[in-house]
VMD Tcl script that builds the backbone (N, CA, C; Angstrom):
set m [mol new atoms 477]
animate dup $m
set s [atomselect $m all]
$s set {name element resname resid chain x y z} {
  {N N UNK 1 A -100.728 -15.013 63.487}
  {CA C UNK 1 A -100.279 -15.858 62.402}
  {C C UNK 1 A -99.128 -15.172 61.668}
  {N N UNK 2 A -98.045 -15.909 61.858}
  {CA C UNK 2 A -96.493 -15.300 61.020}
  {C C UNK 2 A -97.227 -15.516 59.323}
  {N N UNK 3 A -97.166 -13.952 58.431}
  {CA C UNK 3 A -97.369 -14.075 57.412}
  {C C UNK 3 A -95.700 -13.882 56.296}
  {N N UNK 4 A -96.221 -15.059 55.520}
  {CA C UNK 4 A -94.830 -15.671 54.502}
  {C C UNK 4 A -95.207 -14.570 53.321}
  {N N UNK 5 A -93.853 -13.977 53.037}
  {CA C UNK 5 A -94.208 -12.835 51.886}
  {C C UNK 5 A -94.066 -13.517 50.436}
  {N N UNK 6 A -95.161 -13.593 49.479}
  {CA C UNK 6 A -94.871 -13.944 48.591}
  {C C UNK 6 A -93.574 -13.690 47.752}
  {N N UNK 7 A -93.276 -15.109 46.953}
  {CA C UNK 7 A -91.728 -15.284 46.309}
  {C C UNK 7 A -91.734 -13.825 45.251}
  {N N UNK 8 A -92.658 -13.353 44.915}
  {CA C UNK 8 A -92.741 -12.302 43.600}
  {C C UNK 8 A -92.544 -10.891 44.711}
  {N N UNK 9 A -92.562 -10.840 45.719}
  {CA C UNK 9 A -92.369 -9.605 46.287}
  {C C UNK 9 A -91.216 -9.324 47.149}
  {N N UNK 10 A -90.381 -10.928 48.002}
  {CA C UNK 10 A -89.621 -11.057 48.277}
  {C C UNK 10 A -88.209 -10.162 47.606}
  {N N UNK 11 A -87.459 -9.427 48.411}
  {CA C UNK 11 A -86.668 -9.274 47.812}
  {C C UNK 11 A -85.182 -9.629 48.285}
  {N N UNK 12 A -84.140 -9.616 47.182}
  {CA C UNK 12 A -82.630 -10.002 47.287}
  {C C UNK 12 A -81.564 -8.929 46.811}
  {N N UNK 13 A -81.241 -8.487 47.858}
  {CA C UNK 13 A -80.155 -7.501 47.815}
  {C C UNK 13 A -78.627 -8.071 47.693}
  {N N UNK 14 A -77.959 -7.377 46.919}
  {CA C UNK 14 A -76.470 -7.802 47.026}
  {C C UNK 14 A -75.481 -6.900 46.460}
  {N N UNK 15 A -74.305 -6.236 47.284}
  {CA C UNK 15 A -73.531 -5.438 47.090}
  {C C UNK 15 A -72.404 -6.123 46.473}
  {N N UNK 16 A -71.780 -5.324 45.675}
  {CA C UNK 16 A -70.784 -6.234 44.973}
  {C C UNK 16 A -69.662 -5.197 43.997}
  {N N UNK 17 A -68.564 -5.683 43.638}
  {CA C UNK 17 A -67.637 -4.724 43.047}
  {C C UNK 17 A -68.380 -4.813 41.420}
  {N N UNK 18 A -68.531 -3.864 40.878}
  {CA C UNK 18 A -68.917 -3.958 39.344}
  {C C UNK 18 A -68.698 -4.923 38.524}
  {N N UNK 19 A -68.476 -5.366 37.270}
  {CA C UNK 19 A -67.491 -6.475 36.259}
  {C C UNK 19 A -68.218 -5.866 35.074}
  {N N UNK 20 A -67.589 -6.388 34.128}
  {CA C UNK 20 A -67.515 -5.596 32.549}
  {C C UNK 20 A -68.874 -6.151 32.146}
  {N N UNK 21 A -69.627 -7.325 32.797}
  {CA C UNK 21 A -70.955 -6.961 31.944}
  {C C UNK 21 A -72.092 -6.013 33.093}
  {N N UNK 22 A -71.480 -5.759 33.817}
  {CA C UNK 22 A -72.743 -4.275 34.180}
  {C C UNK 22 A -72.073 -3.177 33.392}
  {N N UNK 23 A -71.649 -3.174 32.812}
  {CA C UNK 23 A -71.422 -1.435 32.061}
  {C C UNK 23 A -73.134 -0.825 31.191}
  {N N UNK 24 A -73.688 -1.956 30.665}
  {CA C UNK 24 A -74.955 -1.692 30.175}
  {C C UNK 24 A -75.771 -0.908 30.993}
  {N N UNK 25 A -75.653 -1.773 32.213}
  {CA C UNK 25 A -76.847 -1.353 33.568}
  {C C UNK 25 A -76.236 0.409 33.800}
  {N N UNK 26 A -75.053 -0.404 34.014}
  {CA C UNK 26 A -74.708 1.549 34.971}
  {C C UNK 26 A -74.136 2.335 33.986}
  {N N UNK 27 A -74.548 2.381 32.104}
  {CA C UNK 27 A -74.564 3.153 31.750}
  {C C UNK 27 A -75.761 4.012 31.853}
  {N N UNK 28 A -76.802 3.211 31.750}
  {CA C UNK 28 A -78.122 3.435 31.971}
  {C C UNK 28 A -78.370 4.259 33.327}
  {N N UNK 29 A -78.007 3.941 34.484}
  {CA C UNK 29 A -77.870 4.357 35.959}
  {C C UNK 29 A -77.426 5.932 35.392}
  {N N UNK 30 A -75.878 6.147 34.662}
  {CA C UNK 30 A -75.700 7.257 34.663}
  {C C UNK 30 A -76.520 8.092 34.201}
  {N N UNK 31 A -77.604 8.138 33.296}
  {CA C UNK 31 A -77.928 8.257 31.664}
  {C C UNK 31 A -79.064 8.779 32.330}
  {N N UNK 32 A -79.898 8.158 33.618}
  {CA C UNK 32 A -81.149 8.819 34.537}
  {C C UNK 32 A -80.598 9.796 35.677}
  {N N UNK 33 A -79.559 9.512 35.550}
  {CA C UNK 33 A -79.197 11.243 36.572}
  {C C UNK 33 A -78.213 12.123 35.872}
  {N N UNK 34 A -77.906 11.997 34.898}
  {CA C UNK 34 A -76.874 13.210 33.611}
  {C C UNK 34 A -77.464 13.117 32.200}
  {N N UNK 35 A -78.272 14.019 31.881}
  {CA C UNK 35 A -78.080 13.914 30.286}
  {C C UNK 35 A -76.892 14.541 29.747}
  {N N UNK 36 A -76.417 13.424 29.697}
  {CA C UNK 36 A -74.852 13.723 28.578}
  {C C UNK 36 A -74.719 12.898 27.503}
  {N N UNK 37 A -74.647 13.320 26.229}
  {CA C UNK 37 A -74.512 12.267 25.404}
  {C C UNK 37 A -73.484 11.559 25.284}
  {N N UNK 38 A -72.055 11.973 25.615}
  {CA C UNK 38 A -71.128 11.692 26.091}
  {C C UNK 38 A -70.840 10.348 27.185}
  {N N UNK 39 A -71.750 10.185 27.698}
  {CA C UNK 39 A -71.729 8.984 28.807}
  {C C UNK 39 A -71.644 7.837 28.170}
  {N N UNK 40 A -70.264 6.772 28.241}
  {CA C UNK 40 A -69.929 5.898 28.241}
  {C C UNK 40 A -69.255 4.944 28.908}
  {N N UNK 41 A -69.862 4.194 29.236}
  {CA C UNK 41 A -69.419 2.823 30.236}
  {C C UNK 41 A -68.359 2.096 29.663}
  {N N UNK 42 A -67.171 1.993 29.648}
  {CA C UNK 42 A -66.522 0.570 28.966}
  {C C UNK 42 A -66.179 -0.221 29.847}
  {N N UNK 43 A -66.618 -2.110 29.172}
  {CA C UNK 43 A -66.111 -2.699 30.205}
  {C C UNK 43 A -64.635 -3.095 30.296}
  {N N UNK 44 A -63.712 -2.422 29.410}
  {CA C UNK 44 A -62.587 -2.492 29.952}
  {C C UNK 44 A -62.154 -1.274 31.251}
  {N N UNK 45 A -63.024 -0.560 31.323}
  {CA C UNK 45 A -62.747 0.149 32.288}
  {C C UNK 45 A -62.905 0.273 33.565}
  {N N UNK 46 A -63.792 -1.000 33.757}
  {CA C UNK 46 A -64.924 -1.380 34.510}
  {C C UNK 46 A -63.128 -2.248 35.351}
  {N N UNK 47 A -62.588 -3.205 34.625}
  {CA C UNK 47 A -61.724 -3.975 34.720}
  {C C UNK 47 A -61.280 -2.997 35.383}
  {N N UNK 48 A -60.513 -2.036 35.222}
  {CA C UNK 48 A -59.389 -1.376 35.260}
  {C C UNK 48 A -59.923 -1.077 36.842}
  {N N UNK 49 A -60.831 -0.501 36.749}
  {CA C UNK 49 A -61.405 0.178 38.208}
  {C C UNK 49 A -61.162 -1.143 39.235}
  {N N UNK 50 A -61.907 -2.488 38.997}
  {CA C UNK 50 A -61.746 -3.330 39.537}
  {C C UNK 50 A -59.976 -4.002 40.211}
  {N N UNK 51 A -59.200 -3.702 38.863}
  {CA C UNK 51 A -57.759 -3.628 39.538}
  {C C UNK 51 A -56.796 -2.864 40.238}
  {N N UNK 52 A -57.645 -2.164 40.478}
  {CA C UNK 52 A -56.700 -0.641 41.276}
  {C C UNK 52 A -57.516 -0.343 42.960}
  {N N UNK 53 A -56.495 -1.012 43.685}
  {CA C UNK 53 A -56.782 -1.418 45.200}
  {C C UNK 53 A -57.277 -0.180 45.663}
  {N N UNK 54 A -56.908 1.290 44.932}
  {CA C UNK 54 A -57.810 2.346 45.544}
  {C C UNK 54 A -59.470 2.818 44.819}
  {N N UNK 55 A -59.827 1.723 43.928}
  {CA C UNK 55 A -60.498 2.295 43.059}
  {C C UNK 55 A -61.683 1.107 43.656}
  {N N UNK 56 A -63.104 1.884 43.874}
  {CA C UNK 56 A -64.223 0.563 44.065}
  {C C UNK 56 A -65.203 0.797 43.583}
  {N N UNK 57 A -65.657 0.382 41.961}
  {CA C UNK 57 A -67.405 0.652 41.682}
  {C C UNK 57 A -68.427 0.053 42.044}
  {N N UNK 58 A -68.847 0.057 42.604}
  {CA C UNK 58 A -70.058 -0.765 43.690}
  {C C UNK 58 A -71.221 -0.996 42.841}
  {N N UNK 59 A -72.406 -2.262 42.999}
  {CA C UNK 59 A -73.039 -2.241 42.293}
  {C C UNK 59 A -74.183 -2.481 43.264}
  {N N UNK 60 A -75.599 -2.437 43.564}
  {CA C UNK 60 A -76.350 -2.440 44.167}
  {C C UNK 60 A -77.273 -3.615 43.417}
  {N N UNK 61 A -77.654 -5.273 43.624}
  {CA C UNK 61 A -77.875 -6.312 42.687}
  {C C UNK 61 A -79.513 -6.191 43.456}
  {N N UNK 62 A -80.757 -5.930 42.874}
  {CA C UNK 62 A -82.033 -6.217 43.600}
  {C C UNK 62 A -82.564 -7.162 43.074}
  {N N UNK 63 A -82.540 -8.715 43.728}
  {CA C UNK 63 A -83.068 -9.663 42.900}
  {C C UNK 63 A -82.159 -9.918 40.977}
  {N N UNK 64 A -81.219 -9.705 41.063}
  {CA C UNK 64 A -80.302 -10.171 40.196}
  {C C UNK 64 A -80.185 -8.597 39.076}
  {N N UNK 65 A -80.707 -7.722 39.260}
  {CA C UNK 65 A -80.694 -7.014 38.610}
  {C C UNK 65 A -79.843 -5.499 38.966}
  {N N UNK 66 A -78.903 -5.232 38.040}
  {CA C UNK 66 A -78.624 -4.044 38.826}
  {C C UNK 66 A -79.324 -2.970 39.121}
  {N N UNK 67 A -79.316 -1.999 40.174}
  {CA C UNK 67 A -80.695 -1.280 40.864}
  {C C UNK 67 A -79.808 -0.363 41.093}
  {N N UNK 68 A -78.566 0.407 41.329}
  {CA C UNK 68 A -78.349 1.317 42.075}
  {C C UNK 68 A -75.902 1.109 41.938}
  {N N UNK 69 A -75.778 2.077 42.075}
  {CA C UNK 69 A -73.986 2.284 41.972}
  {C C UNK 69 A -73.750 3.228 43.042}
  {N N UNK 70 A -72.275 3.007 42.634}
  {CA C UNK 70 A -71.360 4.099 43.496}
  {C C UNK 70 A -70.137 3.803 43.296}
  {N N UNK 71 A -69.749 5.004 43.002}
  {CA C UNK 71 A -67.688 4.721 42.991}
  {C C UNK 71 A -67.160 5.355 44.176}
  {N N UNK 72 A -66.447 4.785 44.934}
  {CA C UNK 72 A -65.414 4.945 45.904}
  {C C UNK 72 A -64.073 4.994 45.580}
  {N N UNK 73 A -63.304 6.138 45.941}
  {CA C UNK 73 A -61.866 6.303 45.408}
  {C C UNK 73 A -61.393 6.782 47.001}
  {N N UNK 74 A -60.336 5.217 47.266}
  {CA C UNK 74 A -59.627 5.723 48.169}
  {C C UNK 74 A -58.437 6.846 48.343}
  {N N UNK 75 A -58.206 7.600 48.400}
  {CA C UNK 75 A -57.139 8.724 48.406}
  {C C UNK 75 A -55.838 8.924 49.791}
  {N N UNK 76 A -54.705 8.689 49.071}
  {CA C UNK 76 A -54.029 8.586 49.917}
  {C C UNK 76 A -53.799 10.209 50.173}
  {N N UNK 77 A -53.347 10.011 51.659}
  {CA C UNK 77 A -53.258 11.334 52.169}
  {C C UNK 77 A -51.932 11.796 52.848}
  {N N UNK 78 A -51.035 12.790 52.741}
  {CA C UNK 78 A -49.648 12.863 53.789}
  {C C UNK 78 A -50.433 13.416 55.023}
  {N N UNK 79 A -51.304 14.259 55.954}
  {CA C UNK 79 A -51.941 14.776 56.432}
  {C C UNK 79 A -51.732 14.281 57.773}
  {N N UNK 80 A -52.696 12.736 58.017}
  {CA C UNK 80 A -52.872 12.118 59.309}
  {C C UNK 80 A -51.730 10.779 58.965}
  {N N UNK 81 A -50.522 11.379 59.073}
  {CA C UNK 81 A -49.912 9.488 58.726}
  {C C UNK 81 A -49.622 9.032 57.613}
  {N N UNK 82 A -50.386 7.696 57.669}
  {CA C UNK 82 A -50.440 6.920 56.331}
  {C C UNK 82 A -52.335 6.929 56.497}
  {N N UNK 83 A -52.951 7.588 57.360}
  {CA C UNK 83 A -54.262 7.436 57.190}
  {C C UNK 83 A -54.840 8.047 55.489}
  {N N UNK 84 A -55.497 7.718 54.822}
  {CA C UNK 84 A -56.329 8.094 53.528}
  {C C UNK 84 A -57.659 8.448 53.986}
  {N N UNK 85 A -58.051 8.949 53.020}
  {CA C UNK 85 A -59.629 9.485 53.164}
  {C C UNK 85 A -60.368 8.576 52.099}
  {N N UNK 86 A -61.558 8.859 52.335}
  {CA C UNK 86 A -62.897 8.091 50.727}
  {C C UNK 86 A -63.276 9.687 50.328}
  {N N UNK 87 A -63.733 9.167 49.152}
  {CA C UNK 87 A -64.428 9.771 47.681}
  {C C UNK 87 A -65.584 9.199 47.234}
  {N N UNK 88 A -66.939 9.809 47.435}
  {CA C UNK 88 A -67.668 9.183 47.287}
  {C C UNK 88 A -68.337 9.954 45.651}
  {N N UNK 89 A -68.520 9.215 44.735}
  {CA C UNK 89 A -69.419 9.963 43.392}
  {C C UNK 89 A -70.204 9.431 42.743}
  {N N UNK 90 A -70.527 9.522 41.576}
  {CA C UNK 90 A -71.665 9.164 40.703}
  {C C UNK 90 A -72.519 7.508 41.480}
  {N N UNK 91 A -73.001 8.084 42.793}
  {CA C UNK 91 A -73.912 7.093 43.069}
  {C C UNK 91 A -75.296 7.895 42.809}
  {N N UNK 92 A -75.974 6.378 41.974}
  {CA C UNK 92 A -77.300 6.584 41.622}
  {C C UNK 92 A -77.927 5.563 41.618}
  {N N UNK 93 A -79.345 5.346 42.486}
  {CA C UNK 93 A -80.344 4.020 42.460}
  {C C UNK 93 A -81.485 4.316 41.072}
  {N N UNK 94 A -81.717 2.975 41.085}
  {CA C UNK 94 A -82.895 3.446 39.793}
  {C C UNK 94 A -84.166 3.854 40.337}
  {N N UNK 95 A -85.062 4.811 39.103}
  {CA C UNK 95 A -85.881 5.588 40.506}
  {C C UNK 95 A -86.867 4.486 40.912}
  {N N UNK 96 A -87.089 3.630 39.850}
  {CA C UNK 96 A -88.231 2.979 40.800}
  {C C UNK 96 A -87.699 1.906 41.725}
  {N N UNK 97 A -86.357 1.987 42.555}
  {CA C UNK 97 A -85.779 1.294 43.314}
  {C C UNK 97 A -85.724 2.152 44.746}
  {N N UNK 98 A -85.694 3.558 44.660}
  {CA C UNK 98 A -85.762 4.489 45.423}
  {C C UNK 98 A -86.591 4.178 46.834}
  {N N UNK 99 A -85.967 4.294 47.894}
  {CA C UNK 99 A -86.774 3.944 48.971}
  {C C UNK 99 A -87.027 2.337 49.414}
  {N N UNK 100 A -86.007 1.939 48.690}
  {CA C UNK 100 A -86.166 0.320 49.142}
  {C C UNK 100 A -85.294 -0.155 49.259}
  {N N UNK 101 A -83.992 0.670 50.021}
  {CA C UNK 101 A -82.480 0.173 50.680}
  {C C UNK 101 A -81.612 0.224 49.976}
  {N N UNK 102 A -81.945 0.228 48.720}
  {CA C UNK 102 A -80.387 0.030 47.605}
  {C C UNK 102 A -79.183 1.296 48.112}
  {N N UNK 103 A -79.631 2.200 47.926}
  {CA C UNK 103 A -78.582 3.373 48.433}
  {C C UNK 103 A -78.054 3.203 49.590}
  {N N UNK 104 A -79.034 2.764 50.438}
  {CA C UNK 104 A -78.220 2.329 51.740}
  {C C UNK 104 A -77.406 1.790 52.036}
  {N N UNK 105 A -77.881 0.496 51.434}
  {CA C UNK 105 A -76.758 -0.982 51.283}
  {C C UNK 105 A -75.139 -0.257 50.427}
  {N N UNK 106 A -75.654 0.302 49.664}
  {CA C UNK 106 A -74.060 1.104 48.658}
  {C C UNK 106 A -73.652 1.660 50.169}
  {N N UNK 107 A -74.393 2.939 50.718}
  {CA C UNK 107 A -73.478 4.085 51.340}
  {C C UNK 107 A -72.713 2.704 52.574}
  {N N UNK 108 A -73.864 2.122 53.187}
  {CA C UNK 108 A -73.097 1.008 54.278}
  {C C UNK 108 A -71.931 0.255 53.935}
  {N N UNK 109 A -71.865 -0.179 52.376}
  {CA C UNK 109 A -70.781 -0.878 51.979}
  {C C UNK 109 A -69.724 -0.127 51.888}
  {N N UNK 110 A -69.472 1.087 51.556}
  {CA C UNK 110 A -68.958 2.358 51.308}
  {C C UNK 110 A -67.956 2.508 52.567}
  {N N UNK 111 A -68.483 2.652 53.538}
  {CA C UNK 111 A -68.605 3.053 54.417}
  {C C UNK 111 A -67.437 2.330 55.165}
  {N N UNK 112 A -68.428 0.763 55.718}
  {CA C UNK 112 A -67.682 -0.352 55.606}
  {C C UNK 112 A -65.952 -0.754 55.233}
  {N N UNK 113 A -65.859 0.031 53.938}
  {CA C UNK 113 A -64.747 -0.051 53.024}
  {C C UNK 113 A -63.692 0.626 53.665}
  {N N UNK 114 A -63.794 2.059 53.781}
  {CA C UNK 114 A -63.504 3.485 54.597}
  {C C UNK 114 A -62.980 2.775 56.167}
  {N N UNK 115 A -63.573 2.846 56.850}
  {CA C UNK 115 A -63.418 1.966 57.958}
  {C C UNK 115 A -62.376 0.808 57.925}
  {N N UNK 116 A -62.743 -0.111 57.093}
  {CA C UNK 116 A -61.709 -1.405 57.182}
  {C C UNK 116 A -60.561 -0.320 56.683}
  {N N UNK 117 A -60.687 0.718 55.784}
  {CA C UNK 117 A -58.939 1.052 55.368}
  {C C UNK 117 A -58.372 2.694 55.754}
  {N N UNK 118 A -59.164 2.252 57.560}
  {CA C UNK 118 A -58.620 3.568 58.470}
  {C C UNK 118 A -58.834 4.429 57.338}
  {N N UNK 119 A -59.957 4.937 56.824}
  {CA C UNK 119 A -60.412 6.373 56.243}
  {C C UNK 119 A -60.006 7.536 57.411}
  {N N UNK 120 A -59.493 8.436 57.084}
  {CA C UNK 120 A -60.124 9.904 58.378}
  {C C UNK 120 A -61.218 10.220 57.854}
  {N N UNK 121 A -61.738 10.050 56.987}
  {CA C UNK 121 A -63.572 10.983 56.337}
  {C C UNK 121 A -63.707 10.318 55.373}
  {N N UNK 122 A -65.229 10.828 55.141}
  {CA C UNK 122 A -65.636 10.388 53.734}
  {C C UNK 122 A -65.925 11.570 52.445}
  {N N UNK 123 A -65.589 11.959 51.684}
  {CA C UNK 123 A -66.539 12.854 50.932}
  {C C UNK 123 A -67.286 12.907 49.904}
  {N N UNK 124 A -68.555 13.462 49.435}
  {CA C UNK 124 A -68.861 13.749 48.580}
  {C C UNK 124 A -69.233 15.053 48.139}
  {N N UNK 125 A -69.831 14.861 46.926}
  {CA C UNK 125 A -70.352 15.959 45.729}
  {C C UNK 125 A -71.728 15.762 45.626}
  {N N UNK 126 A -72.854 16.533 45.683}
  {CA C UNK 126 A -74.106 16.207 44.733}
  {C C UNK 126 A -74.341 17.538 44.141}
  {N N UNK 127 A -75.393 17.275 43.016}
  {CA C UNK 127 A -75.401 18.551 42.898}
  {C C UNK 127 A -76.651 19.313 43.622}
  {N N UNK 128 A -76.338 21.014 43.112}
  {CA C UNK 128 A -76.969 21.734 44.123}
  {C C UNK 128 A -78.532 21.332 43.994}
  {N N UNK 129 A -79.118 21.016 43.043}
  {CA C UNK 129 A -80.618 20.891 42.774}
  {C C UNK 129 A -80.878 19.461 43.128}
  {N N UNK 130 A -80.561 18.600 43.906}
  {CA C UNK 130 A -81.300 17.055 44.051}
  {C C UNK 130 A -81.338 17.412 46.360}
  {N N UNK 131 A -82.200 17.810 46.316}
  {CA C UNK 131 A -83.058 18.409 47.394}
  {C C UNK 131 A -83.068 16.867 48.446}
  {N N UNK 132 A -83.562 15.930 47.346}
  {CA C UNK 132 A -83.833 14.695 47.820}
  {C C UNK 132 A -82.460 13.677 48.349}
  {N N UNK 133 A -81.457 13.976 47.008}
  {CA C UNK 133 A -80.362 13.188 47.814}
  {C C UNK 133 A -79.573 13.431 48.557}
  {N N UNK 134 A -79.344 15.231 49.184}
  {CA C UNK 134 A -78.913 15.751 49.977}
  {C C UNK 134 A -79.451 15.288 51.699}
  {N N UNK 135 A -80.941 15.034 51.387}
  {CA C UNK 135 A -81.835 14.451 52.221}
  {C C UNK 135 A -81.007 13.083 52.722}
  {N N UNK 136 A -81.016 12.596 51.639}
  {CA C UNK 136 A -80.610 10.968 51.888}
  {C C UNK 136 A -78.879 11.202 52.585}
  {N N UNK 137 A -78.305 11.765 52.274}
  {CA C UNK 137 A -77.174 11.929 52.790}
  {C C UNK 137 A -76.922 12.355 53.976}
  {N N UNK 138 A -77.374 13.227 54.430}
  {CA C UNK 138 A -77.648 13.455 55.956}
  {C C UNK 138 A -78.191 12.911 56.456}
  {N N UNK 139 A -79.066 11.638 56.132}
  {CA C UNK 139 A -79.727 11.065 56.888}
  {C C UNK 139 A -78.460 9.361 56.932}
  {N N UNK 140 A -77.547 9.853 56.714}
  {CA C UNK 140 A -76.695 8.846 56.502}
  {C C UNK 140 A -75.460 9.478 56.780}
  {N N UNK 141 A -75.469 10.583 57.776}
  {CA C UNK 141 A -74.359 11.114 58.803}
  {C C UNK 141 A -73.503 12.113 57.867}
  {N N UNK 142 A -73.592 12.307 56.643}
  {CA C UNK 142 A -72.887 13.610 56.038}
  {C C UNK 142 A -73.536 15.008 56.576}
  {N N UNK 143 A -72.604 15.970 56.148}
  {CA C UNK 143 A -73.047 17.299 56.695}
  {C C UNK 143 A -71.966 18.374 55.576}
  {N N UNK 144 A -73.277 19.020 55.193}
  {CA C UNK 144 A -72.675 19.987 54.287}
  {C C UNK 144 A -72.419 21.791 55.367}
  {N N UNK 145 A -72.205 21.248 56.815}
  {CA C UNK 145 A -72.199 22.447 57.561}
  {C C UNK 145 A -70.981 23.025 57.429}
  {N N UNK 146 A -70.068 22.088 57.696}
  {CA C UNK 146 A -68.392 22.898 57.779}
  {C C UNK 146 A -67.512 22.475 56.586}
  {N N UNK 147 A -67.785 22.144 55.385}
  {CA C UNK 147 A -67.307 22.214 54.423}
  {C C UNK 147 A -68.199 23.108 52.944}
  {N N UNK 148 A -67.598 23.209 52.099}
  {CA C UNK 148 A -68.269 23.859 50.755}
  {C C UNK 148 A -67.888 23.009 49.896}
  {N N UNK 149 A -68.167 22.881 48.712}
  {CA C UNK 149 A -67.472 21.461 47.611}
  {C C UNK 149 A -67.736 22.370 46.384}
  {N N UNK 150 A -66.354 22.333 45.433}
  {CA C UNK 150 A -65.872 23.014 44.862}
  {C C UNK 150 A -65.580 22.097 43.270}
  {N N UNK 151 A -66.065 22.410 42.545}
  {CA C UNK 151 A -66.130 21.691 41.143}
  {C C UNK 151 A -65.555 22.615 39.929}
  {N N UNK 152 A -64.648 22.101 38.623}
  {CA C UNK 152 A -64.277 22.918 37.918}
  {C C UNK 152 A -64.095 21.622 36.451}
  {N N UNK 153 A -64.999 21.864 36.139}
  {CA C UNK 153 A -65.107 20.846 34.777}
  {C C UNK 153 A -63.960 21.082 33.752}
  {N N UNK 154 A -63.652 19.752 33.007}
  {CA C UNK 154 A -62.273 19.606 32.335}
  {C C UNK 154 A -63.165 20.984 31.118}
  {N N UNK 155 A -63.879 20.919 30.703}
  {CA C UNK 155 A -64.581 21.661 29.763}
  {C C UNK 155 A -64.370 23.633 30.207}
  {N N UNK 156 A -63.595 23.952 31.196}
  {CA C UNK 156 A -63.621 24.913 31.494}
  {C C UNK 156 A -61.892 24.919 31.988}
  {N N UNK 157 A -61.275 23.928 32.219}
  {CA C UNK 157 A -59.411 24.195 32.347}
  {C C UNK 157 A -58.782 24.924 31.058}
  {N N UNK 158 A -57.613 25.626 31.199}
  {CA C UNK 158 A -57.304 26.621 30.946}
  {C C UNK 158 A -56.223 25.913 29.603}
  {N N UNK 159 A -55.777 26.673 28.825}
  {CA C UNK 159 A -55.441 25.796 27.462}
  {C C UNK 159 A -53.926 25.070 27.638}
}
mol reanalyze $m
mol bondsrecalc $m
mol representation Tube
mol addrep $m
């Protein structure tokens, strides 16, 4: 007997470019993986990201709600051509969304993106203590074997 999953458990995924009223959601998104008091979303900025053909904040929609981000910054490169690379950062699912595709659906859309605009690579940053999303990342074809990733906060540039 084919069993029908109830409408309350059913779920609806949808990837999508940000807009100025998720700044609430993915201030919040930021706010569970940085305590910074400093963290502010504006949705004019949200705009701005949205108008800049190298710039993509991704939103992860579970059943209408935002669940999960990611910013993608395409980077042009002199290197291979006119080929560019991706930038992958502040992606974060909400935790009790964890394990139920949202990150996926981001890194695939991501990905996706990279691909349609002849990327040579993708990169990211996490930090050294999330054990778990390093996990998730390799299990999604990154490799922290032949590179090191190198960070220097505006809070520490020179006067």
């Amino acid at each position: 007997m084919k069993q029908i999953p109830h409408p309350s458990v059913a779920k609806r995924f949808i990837v999508r470019e940000a807009r100025p009223g998720d700044a609430f959601s993915i201030e919040a998104l930021y706010r569970s993986l940085v305590e910074d008091r400093n963290i502010n979303v504006l949705p004019e900025r949200l705009e701005a990201i949205a108008a800049d053909p190298n710039s993509h904040l991704f939103v992860c929609e579970v059943d209408g709600s935002v669940s999960g981000t990611l910013l993608l910054t395409i980077c042009l490169d002199a290197m291979y051509s006119s080929q560019p690379f991706g930038v992958i950062d502040n992606m974060i699912v909400a935790d009790t969304k964890r394990g139920n595709g949202v990150g996926s659906r981001l890194m695939h859309h991501a990905e996706s993106v990279c691909r349609d605009r002849d990327c040579s690579k993708i990169m990211l940053l996490s930090s050294a203590v999330r054990a778990q999303a390093h996990s998730f990342f390799e299990r999604h074809g990154f490799s922290s074997a032949d590179k090191r990733g190198f960070v220097k906060y505006r809070r520490q540039f020179g006067q």
